[in-house]
C-alpha positions as CSV (number, residue, x, y, z in Angstrom):
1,X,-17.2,70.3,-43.0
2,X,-18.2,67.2,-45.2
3,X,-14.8,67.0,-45.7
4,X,-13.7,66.6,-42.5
5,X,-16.6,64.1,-41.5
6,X,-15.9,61.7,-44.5
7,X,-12.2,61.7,-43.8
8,X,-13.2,60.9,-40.3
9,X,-15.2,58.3,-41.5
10,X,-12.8,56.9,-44.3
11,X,-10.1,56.9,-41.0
12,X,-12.5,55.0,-39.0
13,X,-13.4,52.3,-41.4
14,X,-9.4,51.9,-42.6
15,X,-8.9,51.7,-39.0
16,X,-11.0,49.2,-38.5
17,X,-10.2,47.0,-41.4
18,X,-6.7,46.9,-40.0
19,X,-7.7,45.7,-36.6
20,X,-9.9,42.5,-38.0
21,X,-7.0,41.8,-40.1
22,X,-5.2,41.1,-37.0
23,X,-7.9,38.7,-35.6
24,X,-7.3,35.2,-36.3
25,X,-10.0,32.7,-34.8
26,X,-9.1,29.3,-34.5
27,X,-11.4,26.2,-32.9
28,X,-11.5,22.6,-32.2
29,X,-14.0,19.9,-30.6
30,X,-11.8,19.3,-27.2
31,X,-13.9,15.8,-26.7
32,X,-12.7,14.3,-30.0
33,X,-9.1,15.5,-29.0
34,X,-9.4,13.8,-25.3
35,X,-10.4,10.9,-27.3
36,X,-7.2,10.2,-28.9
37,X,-5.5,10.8,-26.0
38,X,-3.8,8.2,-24.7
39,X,-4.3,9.5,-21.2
40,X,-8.1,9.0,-21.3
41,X,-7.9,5.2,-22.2
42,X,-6.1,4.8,-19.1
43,X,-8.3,7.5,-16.8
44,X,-11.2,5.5,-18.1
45,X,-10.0,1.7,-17.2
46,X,-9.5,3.5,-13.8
47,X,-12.8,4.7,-14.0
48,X,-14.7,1.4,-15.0
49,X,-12.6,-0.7,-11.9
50,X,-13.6,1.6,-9.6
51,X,-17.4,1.1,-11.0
52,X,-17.0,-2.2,-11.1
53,X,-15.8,-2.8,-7.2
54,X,-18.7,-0.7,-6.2
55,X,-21.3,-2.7,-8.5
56,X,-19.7,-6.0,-6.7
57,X,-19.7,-4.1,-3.1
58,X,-23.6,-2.9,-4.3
59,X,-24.6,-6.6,-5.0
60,X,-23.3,-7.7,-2.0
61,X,-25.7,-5.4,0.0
62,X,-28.6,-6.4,-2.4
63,X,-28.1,-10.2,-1.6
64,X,-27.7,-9.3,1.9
65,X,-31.2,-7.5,1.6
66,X,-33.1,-10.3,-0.2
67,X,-31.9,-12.8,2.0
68,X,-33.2,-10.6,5.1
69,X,-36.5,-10.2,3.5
70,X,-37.1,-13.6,2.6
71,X,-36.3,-14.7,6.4
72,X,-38.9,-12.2,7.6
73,X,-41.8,-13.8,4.6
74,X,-40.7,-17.6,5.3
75,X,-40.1,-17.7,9.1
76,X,-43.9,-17.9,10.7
77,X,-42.1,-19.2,13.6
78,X,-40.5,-16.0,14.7
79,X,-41.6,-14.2,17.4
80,X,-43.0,-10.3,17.4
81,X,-39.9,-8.7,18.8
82,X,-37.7,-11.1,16.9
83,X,-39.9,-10.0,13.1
84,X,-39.4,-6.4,14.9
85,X,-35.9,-6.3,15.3
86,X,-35.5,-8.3,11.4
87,X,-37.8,-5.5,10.0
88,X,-35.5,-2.8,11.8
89,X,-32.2,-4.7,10.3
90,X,-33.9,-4.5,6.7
91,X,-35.3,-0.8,7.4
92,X,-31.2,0.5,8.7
93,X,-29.9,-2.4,5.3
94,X,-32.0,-0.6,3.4
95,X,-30.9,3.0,4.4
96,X,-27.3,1.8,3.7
97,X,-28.1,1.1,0.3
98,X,-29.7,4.2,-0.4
99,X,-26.2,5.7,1.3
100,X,-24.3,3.7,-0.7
101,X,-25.7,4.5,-4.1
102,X,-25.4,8.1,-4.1
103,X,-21.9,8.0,-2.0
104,X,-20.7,5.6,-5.1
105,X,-22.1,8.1,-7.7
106,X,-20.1,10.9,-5.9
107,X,-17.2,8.7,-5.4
108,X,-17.2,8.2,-9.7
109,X,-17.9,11.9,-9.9
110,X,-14.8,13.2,-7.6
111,X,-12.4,10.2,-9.4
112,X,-13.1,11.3,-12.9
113,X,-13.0,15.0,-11.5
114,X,-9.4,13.6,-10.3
115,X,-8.3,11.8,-13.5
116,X,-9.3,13.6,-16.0
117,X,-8.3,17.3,-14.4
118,X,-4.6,17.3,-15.3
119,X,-5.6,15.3,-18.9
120,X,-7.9,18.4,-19.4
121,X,-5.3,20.6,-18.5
122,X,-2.7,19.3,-20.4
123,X,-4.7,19.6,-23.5
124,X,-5.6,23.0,-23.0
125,X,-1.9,24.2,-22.5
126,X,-0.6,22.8,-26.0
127,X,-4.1,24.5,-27.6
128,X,-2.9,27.8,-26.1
129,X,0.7,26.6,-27.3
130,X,-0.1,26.0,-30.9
131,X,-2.4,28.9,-30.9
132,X,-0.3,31.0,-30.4
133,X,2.7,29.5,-32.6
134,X,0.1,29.8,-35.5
135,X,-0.7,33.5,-34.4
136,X,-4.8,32.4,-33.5
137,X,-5.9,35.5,-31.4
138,X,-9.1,32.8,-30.3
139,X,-9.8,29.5,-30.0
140,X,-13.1,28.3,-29.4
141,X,-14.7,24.4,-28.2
142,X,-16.8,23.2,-31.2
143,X,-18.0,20.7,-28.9
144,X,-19.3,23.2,-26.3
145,X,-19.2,26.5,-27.8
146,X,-16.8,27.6,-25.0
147,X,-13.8,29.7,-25.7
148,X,-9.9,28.4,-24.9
149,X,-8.2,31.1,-25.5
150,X,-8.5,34.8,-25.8
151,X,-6.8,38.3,-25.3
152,X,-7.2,39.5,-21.8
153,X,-7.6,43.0,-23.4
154,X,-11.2,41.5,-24.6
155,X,-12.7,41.1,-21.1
156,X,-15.2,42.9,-20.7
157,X,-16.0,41.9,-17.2
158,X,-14.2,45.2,-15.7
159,X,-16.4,47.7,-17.8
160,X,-19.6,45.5,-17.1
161,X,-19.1,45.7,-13.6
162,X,-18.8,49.5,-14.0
163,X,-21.6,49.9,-15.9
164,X,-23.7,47.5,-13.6
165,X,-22.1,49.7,-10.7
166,X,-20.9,46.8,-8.9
């Protein structure tokens, strides 16, 4: 019977070794890779022009603003409905602003989501396309602990799921 149990065992481990000799692991920080690509100099020039037109369109509404407030301090002259209708311009200027600021951060957001989504992609395919010319079974992000590339046959969503009964 000990026989058996330790020849199990001794099957097990040899098994075992086997398998992890098989496992390569492989990694890379992706961000100092985008770095040097010559696609993201060019995605970020694009980037800063649109930031800049929006700064200019941003300063634009800021001068506008000043200019309206100052005529409502300076101008005793003006009559009540005239200051009420001023005040109302600087109340809907000043709503536009707040519009535009957080419409121009989203605009930045969806262009770099734009620019750098094919750059990103085209990275990650010659990753995968080296990794496996080099035989690397993974390939993790050193830069966000993420992993690039794995075997399908190690996702354990399927049996989660199962066990979660879901």
């Amino acid at each position: 019977m000990n026989k058996s149990v330790l020849a199990a065992l001794l099957l097990m481990l040899t098994l075992s070794v086997t398998h992890a000799q098989n496992i390569k692991i492989g990694y890379i920080n992706s961000l100092e890779l985008l770095s040097m690509m010559p696609e993201t100099k060019t995605a970020d020039e694009k980037l800063q022009a649109l930031a800049k037109d929006l700064e200019a369109q941003y300063r634009e509404y800021i001068m506008e603003y000043q200019k309206l407030a100052n005529q409502l301090q300076t101008d005793n002259a003006m009559s009540e409905i005239a200051r009420e209708a001023r005040m109302q311009d600087l109340s809907n200027l000043e709503q536009r602003i707040t519009n535009f600021e957080s419409s121009s951060q989203e605009k930045i957001q969806n262009k770099r989501n734009e620019l750098y989504e094919p750059i990103i992609s085209k990275a990650t395919a010659v990753v995968k396309e080296v990794a496996d010319a080099n035989g690397y079974t993974y390939v993790l992000d050193s830069s966000n602990g993420t992993v690039i590339q794995a075997p399908e046959s190690d996702n354990l969503l399927e049996l989660v799921k199962k066990q979660l009964g879901i």
